[in-house]
N, CA, C and O atoms as a MOPAC input file, in Angstrom:
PM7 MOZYME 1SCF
protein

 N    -16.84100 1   -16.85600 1    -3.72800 1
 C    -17.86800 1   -15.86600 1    -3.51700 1
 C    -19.12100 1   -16.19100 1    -4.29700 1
 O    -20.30500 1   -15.99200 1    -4.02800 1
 N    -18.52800 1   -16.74800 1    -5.34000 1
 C    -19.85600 1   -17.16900 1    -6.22100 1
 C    -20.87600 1   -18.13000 1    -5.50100 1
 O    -22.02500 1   -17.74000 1    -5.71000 1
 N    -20.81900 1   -19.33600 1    -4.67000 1
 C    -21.51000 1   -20.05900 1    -4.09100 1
 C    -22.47800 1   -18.78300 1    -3.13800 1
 O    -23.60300 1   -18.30300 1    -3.27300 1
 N    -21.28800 1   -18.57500 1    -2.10900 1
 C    -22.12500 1   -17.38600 1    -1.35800 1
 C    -23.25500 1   -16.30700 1    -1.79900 1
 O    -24.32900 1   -16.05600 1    -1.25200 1
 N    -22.85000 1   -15.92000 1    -2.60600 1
 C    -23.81000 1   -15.54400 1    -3.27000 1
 C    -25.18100 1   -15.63600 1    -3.67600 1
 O    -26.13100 1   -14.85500 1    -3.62800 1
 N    -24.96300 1   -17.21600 1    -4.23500 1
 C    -25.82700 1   -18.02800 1    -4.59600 1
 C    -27.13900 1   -18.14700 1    -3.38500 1
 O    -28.31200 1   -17.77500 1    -3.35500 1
 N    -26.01400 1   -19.03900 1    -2.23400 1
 C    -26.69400 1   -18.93400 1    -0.69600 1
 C    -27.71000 1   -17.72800 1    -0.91400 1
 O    -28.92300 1   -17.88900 1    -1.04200 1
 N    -27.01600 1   -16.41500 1    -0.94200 1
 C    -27.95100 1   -15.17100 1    -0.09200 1
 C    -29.29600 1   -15.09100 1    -1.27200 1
 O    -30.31600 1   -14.46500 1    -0.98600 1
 N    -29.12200 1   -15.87400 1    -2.73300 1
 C    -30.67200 1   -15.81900 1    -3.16300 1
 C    -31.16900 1   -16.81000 1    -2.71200 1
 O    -32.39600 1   -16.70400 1    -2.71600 1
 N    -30.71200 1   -18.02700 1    -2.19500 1
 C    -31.95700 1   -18.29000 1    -1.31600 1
 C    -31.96200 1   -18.35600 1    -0.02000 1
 O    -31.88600 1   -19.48700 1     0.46200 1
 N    -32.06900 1   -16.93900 1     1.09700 1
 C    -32.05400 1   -17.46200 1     2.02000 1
 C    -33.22600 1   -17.51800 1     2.50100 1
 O    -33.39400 1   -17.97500 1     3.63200 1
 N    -33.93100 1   -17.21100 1     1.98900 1
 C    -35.62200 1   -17.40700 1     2.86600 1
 C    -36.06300 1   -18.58500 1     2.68300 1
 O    -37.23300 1   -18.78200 1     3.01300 1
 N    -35.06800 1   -20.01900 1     1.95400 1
 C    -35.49800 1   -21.26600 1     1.87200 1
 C    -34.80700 1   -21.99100 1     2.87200 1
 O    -33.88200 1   -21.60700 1     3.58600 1
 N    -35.39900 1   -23.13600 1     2.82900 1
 C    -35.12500 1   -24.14500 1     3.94500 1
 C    -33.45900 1   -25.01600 1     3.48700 1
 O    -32.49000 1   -25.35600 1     4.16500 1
 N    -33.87200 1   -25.14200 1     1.66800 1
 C    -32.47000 1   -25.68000 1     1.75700 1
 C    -32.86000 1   -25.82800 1    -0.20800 1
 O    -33.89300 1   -26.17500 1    -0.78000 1
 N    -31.69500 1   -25.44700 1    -0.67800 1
 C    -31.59600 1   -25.24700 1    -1.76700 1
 C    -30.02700 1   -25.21800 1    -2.57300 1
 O    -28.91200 1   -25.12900 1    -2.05800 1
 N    -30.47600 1   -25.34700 1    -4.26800 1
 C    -29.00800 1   -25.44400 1    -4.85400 1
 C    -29.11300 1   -24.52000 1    -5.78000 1
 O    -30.24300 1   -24.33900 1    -6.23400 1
 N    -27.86800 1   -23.60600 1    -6.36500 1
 C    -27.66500 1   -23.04600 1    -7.18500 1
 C    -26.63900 1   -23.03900 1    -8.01300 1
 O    -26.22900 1   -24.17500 1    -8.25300 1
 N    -25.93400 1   -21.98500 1    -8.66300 1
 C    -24.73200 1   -21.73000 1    -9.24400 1
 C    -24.85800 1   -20.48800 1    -9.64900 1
 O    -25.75900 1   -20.05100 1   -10.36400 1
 N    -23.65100 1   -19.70400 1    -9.04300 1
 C    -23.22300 1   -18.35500 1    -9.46100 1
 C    -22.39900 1   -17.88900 1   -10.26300 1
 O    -21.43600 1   -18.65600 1   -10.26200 1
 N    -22.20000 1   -16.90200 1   -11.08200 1
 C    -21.21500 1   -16.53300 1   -12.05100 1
 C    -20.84200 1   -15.23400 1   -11.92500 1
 O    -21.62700 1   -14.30900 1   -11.71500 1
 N    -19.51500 1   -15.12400 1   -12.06200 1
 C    -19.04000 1   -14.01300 1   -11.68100 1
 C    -18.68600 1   -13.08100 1   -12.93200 1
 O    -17.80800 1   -13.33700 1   -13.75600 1
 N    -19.87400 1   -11.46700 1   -12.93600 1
 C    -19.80300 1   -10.81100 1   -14.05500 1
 C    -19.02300 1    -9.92300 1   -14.37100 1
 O    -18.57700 1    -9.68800 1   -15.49400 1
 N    -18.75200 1    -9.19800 1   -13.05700 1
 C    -17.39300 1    -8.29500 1   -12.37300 1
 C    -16.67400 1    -8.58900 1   -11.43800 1
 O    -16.97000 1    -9.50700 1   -10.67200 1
 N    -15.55600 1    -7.84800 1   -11.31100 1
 C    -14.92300 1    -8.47100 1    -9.69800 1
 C    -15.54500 1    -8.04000 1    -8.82900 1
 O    -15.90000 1    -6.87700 1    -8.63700 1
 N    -15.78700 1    -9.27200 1    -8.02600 1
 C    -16.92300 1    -8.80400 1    -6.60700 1
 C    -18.03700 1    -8.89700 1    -6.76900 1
 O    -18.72900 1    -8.90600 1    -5.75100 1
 N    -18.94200 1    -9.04500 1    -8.54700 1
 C    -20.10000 1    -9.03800 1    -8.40900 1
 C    -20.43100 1   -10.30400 1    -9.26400 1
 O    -19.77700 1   -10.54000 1   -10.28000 1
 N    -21.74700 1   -11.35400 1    -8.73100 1
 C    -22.18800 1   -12.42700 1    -9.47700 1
 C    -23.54100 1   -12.13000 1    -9.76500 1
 O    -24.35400 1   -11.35100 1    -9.26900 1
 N    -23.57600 1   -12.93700 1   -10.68400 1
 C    -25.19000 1   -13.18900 1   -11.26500 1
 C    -25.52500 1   -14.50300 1   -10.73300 1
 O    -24.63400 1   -15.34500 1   -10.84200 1
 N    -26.46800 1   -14.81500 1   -10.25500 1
 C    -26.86700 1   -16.39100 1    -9.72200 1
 C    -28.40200 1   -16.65600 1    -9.58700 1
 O    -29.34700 1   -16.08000 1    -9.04700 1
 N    -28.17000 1   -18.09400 1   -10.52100 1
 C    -29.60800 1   -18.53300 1   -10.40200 1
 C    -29.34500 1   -19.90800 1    -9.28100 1
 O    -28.28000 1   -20.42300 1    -8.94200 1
 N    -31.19100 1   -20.35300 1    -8.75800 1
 C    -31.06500 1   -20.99900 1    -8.06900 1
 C    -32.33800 1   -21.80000 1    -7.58400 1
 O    -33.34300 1   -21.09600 1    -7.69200 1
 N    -32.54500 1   -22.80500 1    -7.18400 1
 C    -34.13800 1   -23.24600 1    -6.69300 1
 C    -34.16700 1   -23.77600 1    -5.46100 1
 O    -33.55000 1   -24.80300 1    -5.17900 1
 N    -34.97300 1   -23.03800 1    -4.52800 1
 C    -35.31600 1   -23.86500 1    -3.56600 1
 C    -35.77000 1   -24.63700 1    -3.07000 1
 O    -36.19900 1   -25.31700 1    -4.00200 1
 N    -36.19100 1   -25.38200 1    -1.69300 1
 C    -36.73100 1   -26.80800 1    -1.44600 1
 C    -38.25400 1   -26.65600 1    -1.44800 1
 O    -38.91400 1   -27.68400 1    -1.29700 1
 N    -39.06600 1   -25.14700 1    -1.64900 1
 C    -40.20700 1   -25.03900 1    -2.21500 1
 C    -40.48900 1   -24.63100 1    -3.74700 1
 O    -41.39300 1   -23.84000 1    -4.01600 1
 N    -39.77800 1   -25.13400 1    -4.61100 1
 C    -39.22600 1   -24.83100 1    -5.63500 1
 C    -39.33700 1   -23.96400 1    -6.71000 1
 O    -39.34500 1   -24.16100 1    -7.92500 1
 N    -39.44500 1   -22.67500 1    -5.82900 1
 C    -39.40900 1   -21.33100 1    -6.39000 1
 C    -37.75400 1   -20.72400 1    -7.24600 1
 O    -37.05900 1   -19.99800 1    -6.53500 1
 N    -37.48200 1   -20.88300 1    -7.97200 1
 C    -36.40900 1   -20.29300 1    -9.07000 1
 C    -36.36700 1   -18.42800 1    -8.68900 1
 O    -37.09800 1   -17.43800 1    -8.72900 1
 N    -35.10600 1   -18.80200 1    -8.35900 1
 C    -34.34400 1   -17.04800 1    -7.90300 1
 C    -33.28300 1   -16.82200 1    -8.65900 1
 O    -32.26800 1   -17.51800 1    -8.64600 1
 N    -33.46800 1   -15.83600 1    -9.35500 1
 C    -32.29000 1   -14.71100 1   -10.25900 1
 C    -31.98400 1   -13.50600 1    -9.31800 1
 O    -32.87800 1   -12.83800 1    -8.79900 1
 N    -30.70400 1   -13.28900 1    -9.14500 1
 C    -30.16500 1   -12.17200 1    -8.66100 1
 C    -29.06100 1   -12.21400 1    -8.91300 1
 O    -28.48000 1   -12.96700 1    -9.69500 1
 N    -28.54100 1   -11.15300 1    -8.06900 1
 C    -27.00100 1   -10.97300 1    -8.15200 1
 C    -26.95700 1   -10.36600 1    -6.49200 1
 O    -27.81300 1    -9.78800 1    -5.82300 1
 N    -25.26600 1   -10.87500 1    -6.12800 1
 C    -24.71300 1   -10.68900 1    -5.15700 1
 C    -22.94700 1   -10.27700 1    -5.62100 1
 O    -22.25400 1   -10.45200 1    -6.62300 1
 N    -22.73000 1    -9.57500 1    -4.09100 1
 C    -21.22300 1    -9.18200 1    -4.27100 1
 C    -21.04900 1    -9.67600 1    -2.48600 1
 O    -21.88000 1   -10.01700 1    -1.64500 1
 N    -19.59800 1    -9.51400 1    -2.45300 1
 C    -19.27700 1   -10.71400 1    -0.86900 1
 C    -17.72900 1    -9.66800 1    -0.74200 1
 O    -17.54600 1    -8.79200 1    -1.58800 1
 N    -17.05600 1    -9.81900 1     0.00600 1
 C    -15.71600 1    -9.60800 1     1.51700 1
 C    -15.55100 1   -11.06300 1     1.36400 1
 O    -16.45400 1   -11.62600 1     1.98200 1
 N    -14.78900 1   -11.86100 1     0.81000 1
 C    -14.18200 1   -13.53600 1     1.80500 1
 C    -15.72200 1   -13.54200 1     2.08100 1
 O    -16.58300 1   -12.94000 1     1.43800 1
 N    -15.89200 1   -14.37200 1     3.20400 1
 C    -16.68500 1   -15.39900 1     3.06700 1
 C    -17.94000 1   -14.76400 1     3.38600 1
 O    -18.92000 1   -15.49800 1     3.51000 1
 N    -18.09100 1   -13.32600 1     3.56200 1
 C    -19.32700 1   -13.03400 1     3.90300 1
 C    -19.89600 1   -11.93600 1     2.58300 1
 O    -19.17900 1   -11.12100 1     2.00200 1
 N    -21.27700 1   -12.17100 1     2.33700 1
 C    -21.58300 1   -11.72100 1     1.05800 1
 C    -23.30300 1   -11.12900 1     1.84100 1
 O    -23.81600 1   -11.30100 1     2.94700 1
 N    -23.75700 1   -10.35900 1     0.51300 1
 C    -25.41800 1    -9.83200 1     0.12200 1
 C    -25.58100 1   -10.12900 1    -1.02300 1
 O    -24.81400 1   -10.27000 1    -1.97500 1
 N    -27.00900 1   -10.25400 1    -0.84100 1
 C    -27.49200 1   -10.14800 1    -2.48400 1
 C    -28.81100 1    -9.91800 1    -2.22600 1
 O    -29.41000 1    -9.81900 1    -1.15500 1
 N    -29.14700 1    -9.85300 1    -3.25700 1
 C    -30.98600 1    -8.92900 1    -3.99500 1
 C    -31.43600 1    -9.87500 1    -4.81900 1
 O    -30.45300 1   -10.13700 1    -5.51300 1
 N    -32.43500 1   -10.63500 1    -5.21100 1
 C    -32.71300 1   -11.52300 1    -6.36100 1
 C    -34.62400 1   -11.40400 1    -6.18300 1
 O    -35.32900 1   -10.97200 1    -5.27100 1
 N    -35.00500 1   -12.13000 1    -7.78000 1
 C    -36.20300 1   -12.18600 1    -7.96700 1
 C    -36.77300 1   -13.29900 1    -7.92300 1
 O    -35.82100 1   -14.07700 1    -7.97700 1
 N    -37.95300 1   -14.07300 1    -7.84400 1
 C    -38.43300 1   -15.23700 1    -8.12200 1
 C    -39.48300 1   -15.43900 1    -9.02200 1
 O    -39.69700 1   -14.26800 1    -9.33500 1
 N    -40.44300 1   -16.22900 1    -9.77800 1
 C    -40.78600 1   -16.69500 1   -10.70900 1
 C    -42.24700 1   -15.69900 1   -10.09400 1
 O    -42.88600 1   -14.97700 1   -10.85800 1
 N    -42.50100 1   -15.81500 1    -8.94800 1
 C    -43.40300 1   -15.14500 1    -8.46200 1
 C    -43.70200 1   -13.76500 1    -8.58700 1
 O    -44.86000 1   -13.35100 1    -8.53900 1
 N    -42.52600 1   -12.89400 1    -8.77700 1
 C    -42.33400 1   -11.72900 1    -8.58600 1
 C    -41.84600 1   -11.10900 1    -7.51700 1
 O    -41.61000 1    -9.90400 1    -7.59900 1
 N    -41.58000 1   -11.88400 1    -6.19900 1
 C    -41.52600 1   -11.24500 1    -5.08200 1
 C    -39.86400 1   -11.14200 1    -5.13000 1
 O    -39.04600 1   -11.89900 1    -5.65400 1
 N    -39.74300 1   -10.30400 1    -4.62000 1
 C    -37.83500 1    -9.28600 1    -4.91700 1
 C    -37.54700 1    -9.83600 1    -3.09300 1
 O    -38.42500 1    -9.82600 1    -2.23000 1
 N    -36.24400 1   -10.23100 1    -2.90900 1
 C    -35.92000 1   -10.68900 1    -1.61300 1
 C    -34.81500 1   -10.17400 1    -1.66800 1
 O    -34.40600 1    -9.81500 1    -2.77200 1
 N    -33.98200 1    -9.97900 1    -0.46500 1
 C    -32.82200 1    -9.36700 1    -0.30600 1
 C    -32.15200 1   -10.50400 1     1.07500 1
 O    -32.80600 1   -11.15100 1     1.89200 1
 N    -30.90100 1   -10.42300 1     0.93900 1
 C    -30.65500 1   -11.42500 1     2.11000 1
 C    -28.82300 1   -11.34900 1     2.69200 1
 O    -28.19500 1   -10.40700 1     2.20900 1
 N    -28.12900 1   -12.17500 1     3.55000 1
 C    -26.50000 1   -11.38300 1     3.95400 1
 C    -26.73600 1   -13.10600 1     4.24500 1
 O    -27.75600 1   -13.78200 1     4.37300 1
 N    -25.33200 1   -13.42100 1     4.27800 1
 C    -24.58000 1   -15.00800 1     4.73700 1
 C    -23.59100 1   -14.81500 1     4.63400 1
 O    -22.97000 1   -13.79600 1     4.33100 1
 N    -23.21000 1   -16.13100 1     4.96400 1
 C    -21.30300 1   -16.58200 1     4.92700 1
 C    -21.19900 1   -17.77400 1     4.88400 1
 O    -21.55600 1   -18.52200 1     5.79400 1
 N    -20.61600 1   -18.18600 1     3.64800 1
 C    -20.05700 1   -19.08700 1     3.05300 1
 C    -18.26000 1   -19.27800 1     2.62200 1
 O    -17.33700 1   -18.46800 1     2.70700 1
 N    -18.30000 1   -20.85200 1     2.09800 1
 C    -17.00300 1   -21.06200 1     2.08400 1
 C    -17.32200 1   -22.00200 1     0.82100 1
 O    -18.38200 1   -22.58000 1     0.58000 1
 N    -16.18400 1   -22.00600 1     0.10900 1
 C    -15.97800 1   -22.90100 1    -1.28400 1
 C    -14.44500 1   -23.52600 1    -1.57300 1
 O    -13.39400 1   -23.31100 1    -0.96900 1
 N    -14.67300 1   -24.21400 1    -2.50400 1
 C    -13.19400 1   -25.04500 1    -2.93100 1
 C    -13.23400 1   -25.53100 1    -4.25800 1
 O    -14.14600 1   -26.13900 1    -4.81900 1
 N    -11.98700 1   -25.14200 1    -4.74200 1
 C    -12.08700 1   -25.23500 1    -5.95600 1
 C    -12.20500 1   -26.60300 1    -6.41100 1
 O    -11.97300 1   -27.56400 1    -5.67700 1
 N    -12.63700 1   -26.71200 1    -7.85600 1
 C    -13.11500 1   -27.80100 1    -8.02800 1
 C    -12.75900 1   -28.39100 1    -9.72400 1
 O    -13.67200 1   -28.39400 1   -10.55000 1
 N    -11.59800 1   -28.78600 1   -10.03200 1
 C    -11.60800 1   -28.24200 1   -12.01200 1
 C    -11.38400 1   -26.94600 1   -11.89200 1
 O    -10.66200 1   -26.34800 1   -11.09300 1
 N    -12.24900 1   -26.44700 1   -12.99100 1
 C    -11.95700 1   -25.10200 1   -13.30100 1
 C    -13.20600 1   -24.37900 1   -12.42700 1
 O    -13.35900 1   -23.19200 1   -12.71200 1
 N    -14.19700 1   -24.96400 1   -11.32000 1
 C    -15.21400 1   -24.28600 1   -11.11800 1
 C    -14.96000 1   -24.24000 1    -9.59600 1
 O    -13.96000 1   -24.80100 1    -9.14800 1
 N    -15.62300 1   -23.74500 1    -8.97000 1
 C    -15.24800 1   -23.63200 1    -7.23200 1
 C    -17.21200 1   -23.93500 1    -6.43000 1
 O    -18.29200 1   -23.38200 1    -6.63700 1
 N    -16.76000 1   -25.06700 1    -5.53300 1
 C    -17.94000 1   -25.43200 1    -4.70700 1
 C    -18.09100 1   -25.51100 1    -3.44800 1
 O    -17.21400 1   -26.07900 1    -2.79700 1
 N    -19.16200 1   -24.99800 1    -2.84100 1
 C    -19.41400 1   -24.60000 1    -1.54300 1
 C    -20.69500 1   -24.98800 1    -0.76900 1
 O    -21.58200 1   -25.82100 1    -0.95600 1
 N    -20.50000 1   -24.27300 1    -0.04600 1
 C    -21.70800 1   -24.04100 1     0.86400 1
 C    -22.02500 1   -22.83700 1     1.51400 1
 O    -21.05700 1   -22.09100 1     1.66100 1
 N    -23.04000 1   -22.45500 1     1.92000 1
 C    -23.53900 1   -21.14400 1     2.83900 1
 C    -24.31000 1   -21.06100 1     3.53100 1
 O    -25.06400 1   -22.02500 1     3.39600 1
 N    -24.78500 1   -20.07800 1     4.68100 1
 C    -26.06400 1   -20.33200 1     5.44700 1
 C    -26.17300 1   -18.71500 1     5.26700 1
 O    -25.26100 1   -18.02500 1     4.81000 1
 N    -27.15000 1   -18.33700 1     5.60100 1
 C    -27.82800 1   -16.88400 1     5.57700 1
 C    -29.23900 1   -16.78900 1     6.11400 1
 O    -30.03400 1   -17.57400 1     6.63100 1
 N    -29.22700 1   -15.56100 1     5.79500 1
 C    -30.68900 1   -15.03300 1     6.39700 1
 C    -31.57700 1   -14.00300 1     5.25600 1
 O    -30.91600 1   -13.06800 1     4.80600 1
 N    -32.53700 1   -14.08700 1     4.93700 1
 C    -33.49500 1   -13.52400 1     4.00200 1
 C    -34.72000 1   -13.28400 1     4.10000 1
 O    -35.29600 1   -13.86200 1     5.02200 1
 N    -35.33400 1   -12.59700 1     3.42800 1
 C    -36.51700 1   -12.06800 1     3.47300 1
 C    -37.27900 1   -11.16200 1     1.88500 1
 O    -36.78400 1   -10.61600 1     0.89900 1
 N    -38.80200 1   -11.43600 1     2.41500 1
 C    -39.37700 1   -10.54100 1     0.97700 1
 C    -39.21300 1    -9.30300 1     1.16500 1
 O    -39.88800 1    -9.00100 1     2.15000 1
 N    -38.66100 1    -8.38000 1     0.74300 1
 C    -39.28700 1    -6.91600 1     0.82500 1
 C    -39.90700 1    -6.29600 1    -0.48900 1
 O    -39.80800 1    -5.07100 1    -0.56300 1
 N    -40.71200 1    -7.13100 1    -1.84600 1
 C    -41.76700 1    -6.98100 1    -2.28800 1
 C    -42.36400 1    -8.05300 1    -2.72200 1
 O    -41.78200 1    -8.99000 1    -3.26700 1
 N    -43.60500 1    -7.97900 1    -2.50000 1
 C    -44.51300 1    -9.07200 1    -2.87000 1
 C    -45.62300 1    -8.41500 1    -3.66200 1
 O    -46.58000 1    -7.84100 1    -3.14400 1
 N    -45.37300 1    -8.57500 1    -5.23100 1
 C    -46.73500 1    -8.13700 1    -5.82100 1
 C    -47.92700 1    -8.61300 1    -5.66300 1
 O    -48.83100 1    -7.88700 1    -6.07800 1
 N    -48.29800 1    -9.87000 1    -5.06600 1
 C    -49.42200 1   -10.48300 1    -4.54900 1
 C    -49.84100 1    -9.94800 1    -3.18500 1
 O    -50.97500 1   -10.07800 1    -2.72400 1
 N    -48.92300 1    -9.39500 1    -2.64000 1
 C    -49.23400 1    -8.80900 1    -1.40600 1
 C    -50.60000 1    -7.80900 1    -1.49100 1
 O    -50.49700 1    -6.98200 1    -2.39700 1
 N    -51.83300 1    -7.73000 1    -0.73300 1
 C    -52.36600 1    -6.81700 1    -0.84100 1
 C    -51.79700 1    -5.27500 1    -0.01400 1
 O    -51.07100 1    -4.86100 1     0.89000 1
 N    -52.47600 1    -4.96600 1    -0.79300 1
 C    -52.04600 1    -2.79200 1    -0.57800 1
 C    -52.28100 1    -2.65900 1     1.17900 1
 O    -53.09200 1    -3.28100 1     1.86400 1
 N    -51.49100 1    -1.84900 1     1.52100 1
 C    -51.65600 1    -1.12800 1     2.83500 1
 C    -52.97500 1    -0.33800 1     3.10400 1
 O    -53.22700 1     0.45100 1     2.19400 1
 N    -53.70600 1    -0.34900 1     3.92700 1
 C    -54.71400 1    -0.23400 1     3.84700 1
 C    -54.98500 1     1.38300 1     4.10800 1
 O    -54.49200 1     1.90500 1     5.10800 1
 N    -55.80800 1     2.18300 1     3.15200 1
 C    -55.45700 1     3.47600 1     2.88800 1
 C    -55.47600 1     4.26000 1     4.50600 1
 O    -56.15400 1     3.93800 1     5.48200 1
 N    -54.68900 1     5.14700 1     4.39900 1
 C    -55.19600 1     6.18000 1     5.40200 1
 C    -56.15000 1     6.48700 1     5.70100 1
 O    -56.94500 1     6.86900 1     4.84200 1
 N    -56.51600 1     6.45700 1     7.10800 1
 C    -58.28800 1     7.27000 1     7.36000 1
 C    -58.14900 1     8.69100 1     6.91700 1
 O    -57.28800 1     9.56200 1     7.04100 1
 N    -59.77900 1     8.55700 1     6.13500 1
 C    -59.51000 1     9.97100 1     5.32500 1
 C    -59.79200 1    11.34100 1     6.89700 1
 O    -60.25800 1    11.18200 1     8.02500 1
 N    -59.27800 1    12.47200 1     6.23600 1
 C    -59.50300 1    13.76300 1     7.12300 1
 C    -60.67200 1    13.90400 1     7.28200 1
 O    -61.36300 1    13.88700 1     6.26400 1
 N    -61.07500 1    14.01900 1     8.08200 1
 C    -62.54000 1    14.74000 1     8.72300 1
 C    -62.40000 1    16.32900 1     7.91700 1
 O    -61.42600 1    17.07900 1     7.85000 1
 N    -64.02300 1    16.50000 1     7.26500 1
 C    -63.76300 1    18.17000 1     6.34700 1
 C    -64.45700 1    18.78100 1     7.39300 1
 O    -65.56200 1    18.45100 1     7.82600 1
 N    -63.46600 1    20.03800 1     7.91600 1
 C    -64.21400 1    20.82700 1     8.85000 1
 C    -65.76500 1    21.23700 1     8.06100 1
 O    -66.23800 1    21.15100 1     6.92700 1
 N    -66.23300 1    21.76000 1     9.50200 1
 C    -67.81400 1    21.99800 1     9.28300 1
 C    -67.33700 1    23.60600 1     9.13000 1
 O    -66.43100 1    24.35200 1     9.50200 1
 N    -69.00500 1    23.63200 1     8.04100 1
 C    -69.13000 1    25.32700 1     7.74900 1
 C    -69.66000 1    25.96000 1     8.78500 1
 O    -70.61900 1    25.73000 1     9.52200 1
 N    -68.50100 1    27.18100 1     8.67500 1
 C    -69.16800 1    28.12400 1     9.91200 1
 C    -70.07100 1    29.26100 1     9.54900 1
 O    -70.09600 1    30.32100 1    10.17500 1
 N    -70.68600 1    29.03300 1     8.68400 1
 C    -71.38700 1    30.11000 1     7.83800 1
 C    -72.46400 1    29.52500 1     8.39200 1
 O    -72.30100 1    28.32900 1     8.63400 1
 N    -74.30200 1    30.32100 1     8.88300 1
 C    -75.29500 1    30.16900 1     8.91400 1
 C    -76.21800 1    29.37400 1     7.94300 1
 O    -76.43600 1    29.75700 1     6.79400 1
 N    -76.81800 1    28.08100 1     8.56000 1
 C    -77.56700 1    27.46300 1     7.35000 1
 C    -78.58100 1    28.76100 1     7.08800 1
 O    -78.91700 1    29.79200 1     7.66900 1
 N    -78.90300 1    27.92900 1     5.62100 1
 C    -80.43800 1    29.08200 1     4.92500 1
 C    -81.59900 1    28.99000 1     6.23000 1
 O    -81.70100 1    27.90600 1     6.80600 1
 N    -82.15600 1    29.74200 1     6.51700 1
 C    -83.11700 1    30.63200 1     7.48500 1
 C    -82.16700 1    30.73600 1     8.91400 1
 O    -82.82700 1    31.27400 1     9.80200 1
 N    -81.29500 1    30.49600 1     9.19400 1
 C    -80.81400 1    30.85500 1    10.39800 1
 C    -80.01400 1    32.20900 1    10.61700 1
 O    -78.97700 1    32.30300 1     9.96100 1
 N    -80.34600 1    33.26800 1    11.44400 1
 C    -79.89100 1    34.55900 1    11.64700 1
 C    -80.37700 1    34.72000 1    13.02700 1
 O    -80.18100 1    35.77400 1    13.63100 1

């Protein structure tokens, strides 16, 4: 699960390596760099071979992402592979949504000065 994991911080890359560690059962911490070599911290939790995770990058932008992977143990460590799918859902460089059009202020229905 730990590889998988790994996978879902980077899935918005083309192709990348990491290593995950497992802090609870079911849940890892994993760092990782991709083939644009942006460095992702997160954590993921996985089912067998299919996992999520949430992670950050050096950038700031927070990504969230789902895959399925498979591993084999290896020594005392276990190695894999994964494919997934990801995306930003914050980008502090992102500029702001562009404000709401403000309300139109109704007009006064009161008589201007000299009108009667």
């Amino acid at each position: 699960m730990a590889i998988a994991a790994t996978a879902l911080l980077l899935g918005g890359c083309a192709a990348g390596v990491g290593i995950g560690v497992p802090i609870v059962p079911g849940v890892s911490l994993g760092v990782g760099v991709g083939s644009g070599g942006n460095v992702n911290v997160g954590v993921g939790t996985g089912v067998g071979p299919v996992g999520v995770g949430v992670g950050v990058n050096q950038h700031g932008q927070v990504s969230a992402g789902a895959g399925v992977g498979a591993s084999v143990p290896v020594g005392g460590a276990r190695v894999g592979a994964g494919v997934g799918v990801g995306t930003v859902v914050h980008d502090p460089k992102r500029a702001p949504a562009a404000p709401a059009a403000s309300t139109p202020q109704p007009q006064s229905l009161s008589p201007a000065a000299g009108e009667f």
